[in-house]
N, C-alpha and C positions, 0 to 999 in steps of 0.2 A: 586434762583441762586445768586453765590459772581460773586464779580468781583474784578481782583488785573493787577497791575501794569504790564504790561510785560517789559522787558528788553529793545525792541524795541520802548517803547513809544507808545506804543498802550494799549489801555483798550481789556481784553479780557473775557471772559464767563467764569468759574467755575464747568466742569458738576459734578452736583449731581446725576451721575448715580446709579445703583444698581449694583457693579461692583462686589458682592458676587454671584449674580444670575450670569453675564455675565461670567464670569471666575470663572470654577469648575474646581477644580482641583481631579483626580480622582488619589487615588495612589492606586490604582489595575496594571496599565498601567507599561509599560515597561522606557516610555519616562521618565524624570527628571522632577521634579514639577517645576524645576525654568522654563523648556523648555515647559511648557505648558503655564506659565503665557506668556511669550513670545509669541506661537503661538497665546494666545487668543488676546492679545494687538493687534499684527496684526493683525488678523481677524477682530478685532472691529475698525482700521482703513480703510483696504479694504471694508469693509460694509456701512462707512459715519456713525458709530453710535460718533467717534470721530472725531476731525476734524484737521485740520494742527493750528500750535500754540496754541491747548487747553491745559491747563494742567491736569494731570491726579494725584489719591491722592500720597499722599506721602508713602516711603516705610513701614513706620508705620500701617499704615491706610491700604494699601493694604493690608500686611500682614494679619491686626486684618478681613477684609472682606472673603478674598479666603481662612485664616485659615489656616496659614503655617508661617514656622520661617521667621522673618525678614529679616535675613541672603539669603534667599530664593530668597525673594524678591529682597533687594540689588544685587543677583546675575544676577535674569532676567532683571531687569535696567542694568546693565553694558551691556551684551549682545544686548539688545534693542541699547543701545548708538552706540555699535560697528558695528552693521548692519545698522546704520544709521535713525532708526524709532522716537528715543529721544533727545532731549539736555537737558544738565541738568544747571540749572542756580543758581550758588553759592547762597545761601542763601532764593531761591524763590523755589527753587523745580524743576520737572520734566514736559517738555513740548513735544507735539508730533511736529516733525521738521516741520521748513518751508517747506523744499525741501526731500521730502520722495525719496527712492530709486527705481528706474525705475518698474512700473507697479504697484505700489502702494497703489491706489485707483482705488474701483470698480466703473464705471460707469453706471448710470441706462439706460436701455435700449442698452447699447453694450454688445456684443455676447461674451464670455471667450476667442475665438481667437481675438479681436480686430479689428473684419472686422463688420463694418456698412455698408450695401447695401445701392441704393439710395431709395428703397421705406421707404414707414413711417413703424417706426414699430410701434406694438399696443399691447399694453396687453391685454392674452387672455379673460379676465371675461368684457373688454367694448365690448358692442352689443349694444348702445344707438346711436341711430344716433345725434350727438352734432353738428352739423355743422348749424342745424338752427336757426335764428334769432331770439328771441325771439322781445328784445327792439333794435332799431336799435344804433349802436355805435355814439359818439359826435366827430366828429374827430375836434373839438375843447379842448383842454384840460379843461379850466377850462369856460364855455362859460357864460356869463352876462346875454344873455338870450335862453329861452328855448323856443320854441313851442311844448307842451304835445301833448297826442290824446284825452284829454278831462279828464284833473285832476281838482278838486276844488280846490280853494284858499286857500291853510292852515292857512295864514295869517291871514283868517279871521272865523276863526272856533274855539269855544269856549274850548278851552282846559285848561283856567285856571278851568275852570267848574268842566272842564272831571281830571283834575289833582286834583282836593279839595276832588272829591268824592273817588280816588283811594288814595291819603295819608290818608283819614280815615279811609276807610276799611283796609291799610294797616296795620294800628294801632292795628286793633281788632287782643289780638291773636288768634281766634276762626277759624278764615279764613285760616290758615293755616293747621288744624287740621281734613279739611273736606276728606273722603279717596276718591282715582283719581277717584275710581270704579264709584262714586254716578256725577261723573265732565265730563265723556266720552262726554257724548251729550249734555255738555254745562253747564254754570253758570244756578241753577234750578234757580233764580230771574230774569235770561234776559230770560229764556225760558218762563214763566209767565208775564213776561213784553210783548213777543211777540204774546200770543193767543188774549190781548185784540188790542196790536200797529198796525197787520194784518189784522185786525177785521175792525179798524176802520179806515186805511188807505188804504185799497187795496180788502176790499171786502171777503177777505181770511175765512175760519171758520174752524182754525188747534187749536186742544190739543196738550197737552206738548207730546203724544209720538210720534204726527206728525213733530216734531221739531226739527231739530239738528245746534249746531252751531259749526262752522268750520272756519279753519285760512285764513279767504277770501275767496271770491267766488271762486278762481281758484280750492281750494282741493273740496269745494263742486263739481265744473264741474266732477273733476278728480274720485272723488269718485263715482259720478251717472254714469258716462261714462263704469267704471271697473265693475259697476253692471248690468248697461244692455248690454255691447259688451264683445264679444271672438274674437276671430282673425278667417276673414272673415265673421265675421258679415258686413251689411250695416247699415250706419245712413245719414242721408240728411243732409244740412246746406244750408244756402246762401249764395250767391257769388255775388261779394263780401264778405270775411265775415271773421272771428275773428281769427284769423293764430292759436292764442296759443290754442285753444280748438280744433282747427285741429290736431295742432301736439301730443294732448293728444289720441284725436282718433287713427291717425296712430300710434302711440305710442302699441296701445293698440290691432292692428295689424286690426281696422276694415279698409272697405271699406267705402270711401268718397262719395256719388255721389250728387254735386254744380248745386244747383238750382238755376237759376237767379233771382236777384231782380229788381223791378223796383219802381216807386213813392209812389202804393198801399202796397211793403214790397214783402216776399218773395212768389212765386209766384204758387198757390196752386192747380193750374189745370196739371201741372208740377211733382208735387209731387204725385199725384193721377195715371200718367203719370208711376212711378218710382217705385210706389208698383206695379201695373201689373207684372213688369218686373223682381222685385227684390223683396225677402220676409225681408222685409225692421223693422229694431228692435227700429230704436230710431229716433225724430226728433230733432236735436237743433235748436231753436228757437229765436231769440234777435225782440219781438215783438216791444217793445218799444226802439226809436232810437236806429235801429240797428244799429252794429257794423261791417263795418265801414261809412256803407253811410248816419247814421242817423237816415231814413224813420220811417213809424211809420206802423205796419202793419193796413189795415183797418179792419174794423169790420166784415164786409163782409168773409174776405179771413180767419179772425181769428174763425170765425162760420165754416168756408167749410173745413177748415184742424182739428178741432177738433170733425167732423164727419166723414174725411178720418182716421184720427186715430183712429177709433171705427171701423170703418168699417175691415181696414185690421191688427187693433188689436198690434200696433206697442205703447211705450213708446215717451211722449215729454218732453226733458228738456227745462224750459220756463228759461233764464237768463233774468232777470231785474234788471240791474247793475245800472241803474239811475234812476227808479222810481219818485225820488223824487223832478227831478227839466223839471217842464213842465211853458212854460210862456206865449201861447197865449191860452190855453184852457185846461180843465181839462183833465187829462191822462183818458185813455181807462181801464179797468178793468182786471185784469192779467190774463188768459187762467186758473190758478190755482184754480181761485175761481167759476169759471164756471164746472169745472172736475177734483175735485181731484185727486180721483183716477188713474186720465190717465197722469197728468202731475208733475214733479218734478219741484218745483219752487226755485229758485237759486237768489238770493238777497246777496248785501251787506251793510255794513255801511262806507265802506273806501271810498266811493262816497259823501257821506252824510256829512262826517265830514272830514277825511286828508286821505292820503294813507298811514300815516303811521299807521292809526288803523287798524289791519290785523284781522277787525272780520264780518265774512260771515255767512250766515246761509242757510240749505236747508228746504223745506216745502214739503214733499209728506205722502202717504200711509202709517198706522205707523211699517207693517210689513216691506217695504223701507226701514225707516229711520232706524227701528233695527238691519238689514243688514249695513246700512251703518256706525252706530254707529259700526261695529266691524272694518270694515274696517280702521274708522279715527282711531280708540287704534293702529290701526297696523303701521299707523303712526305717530302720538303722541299720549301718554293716555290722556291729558285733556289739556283746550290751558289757556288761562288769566282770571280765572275767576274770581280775582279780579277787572281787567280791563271789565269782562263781566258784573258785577257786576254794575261797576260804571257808566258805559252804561246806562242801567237798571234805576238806579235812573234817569237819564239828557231825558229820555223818560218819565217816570212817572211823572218828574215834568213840562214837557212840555217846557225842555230847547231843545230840537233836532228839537220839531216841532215850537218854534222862530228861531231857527236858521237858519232852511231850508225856514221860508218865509220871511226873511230878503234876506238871499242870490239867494233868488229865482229875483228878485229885481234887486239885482246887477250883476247877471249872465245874465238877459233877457238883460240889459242895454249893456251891453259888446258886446252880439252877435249881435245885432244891429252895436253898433260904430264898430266891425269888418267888418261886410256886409259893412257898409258903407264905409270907410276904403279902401275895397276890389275892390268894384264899381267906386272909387274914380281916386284911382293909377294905379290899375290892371286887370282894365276892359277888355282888350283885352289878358290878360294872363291866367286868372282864369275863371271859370264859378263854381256856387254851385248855391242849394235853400235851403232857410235859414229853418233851421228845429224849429219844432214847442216846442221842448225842446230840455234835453240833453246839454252833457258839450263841445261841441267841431262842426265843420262844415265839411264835406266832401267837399274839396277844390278840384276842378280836372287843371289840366296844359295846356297851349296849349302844341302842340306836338314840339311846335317849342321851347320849354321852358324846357327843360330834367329837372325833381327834380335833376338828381345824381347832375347836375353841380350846381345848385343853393346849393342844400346843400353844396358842397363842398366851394365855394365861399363861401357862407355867415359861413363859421367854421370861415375863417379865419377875421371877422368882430367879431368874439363873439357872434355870433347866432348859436342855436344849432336848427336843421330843418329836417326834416325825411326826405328822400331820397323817399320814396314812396315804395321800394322794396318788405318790409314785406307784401304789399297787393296783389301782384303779387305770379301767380302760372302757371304755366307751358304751359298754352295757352291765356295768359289772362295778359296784362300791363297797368296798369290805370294811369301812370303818377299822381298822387292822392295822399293827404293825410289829416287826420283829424289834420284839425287847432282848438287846444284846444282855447279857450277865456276865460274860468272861471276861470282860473289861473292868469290871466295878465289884469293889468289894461288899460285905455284910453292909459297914456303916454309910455306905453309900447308897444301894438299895435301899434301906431305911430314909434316908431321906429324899429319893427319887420317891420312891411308894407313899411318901407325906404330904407333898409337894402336888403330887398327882391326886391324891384325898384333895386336897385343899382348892383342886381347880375344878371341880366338879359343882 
């Protein structure tokens, strides 16, 4: 786009529309060709395609577009002028007016008579329920500090690393040249990087066709979910438990039925319980610090519900979204590597290293993942495989696994000084138990302590603090939220924990 001088002292836009497609002039028609450019000028005001003080081309230029005498043109400009739609400005050209003549512009969403009722209107093709929350809002504008629900440090994650590896490969022109076809299910060098990194971190024993990578865990949840529910299907979850993988369930029209958790995780005699009653298609599962109380499931429950899944022959998606940061003892062994077969295992790396690397992967069955490879084309054909790529090297060379025990170190360190911290100031406000890994605490409130109000106070201090709401559902208020620490150092908890004194 140009931009020129208006009359009035204002800079304005230039459209470079296609204004031979927008005004056809048909001379079959009975009407005058000048009086069609006319009708179409208006039309393309009433429409919003042009706007007040834009200008429009010159009678030259019109002419040479809609293909008629100049003279033509000239003629529909004066008429334009005298109905009030143009001004014309000595030596600049033709603009559409300030002040258009009464009814002038169409409005979206008002009716041709001009009557808005008081209900909302809605256009017919939304059927998506938008009203829920995904992240909760900062009603801080721009706030100093944050309390996450358990992000890592980006500050301290090896990106000049992860940037050397992706300016090389972007060098190569070869990378460029690979077709999407062979990219579906991922960079083939991170998917090879992961049959041995699975192998020997987690116990896993998948081939590349059991392997797909995908733009963060979240499309993997979305994509396993779309493969094993129809609308009135059932799937379990716990509860507490992960809203956003809730709302892709109902989303997807299944039946929820919220199993309780407690210390041992979610809680498996319950669930045995639920197949009786219900012919039950899928389990989601957050074994390791679940989401959002932490817990760790025990071994025990992790044995009895991957025998109730055999028994009554139902699908588990296992999400292990933070595998990788455990600090008073080695993590438990993921449900995947004990039953393939039975379980979809959902991992990311946006845990691992920042949130801005948007690269997840799923692990199941490799007739699964083939299915589900159509499904992610239906969503994107293939995601960063340069960036997948360069992953790939920072794991092979054993840059990912110093990284994660470096910051293993300094994340255990934090959730400590937070505990303490908490015990310190807000011993009478707060109650948690310090979980055994994981990036963040399940903080619960006294009832005499409302989140809403503290959040709202502490906006207006420069803290940005969750409300508690998104954990809440319809019979069920925990006053509660996950207080991230791996994000935030000593001197920042100190003054989150001040701030949060002070809102009470």
């Amino acid at each position: 786009m140009d931009y020129i001088w208006h009359p009035e002292n204002k800079y304005i836009v230039v459209h470079m529309l296609p204004f031979e497609t927008l005004i056809v002039i048909d001379k079959m028609l009975s009407r005058p060709a000048y009086m069609q450019v006319v009708d179409g000028v208006i039309n393309l005001i009433k429409d919003g395609v042009i706007q007040k003080g834009d200008q429009i081309p010159g009678t030259r230029s019109m002419a040479g577009m809609t293909k008629i005498h100049r003279k033509t043109v000239i003629a529909a400009y004066s008429e334009l002028i005298a109905q009030g739609w143009l001004v014309a400005v000595a030596k600049h050209g033709h603009y559409i007016a300030r002040e258009l003549p009464r009814g002038g512009v169409k409005q979206w969403g008002v009716p041709a008579n001009g009557y808005v009722s008081n209900s909302k209107i809605k256009s017919p093709f939304l059927k998506i329920e938008t009203t829920k929350e995904f992240h909760p809002h900062s009603l801080a504008p721009n706030p100093s500090l944050i309390v996450d629900d358990g992000h890592p440090d980006s500050r301290l994650a090896p990106m000049h690393l992860l940037n050397r590896e992706y300016l090389r490969r972007l060098k190569q022109q070869h990378v460029s040249k690979k077709p999407a076809i062979t990219l579906a299910p991922g960079s083939l060098k991170l998917r090879e990087t992961m049959t041995s990194y699975l192998a020997q971190t987690r116990g896993i024993q998948a081939d590349l066709p059991n392997i797909l990578i995908t733009h963060g865990a979240q499309m993997s949840i979305y994509i396993a979910a779309s493969l094993l529910l129809q609308r009135g299907s059932y799937i379990i979850v716990g509860e507490p438990g992960y809203h956003v993988a809730n709302y892709v369930f109902e989303h997807l029209g299944a039946n929820i039925i919220r199993i309780p958790t407690d210390r041992d995780g979610i809680d498996d005699e319950l669930i045995r319980e639920a197949c009786e009653k219900y012919y039950i298609s899928a389990l989601y599962l957050i074994p390791h610090h679940h989401y959002p109380t932490t817990v760790t499931l025990s071994p025990e429950r992790r044995s009895s519900i991957l025998n109730i899944a055999e028994q009554y022959n139902f699908s588990i998606i296992e999400d292990d979204y933070d595998y990788g940061f455990q600090y008073d003892s080695s993590p438990y062994l993921p449900l995947a590597s004990i039953h393939p077969d039975r379980v979809i295992y959902v991992g990311s790396f946006s845990k691992s290293l920042s949130t801005s690397i948007r690269i997840g992967f799923m692990v199941a069955a490799s007739d699964f993942i083939e299915q589900a490879i159509y499904l992610r084309k239906l969503i994107e054909l293939k995601g960063d495989n340069i960036m997948e790529d360069s992953l790939a090297a920072m794991i092979e060379g054993g840059d990912l696994a110093r990284h994660l025990k470096k910051v293993n170190k300094i994340f255990g360190h934090r959730r400590d000084y937070l505990c303490a911290s908490l015990d310190e100031k807000l011993k009478d406000v707060v109650s948690f138990a310090k979980p055994e890994g994981g990036l963040a605490l399940w903080t619960i409130f006294n009832s005499k302590y409302p989140l809403k109000n503290i959040s709202l106070k502490s906006s207006k201090m420069g803290l940005f603090i969750n409300d508690g709401q998104i954990f809440d559902n319809f019979n069920a208020r925990y006053n509660a939220l996950r207080f991230g620490f791996a994000s935030i150092n000593e001197t920042e908890i100190d003054h989150i924990t001040d701030i949060i004194l002070r809102c009470l």
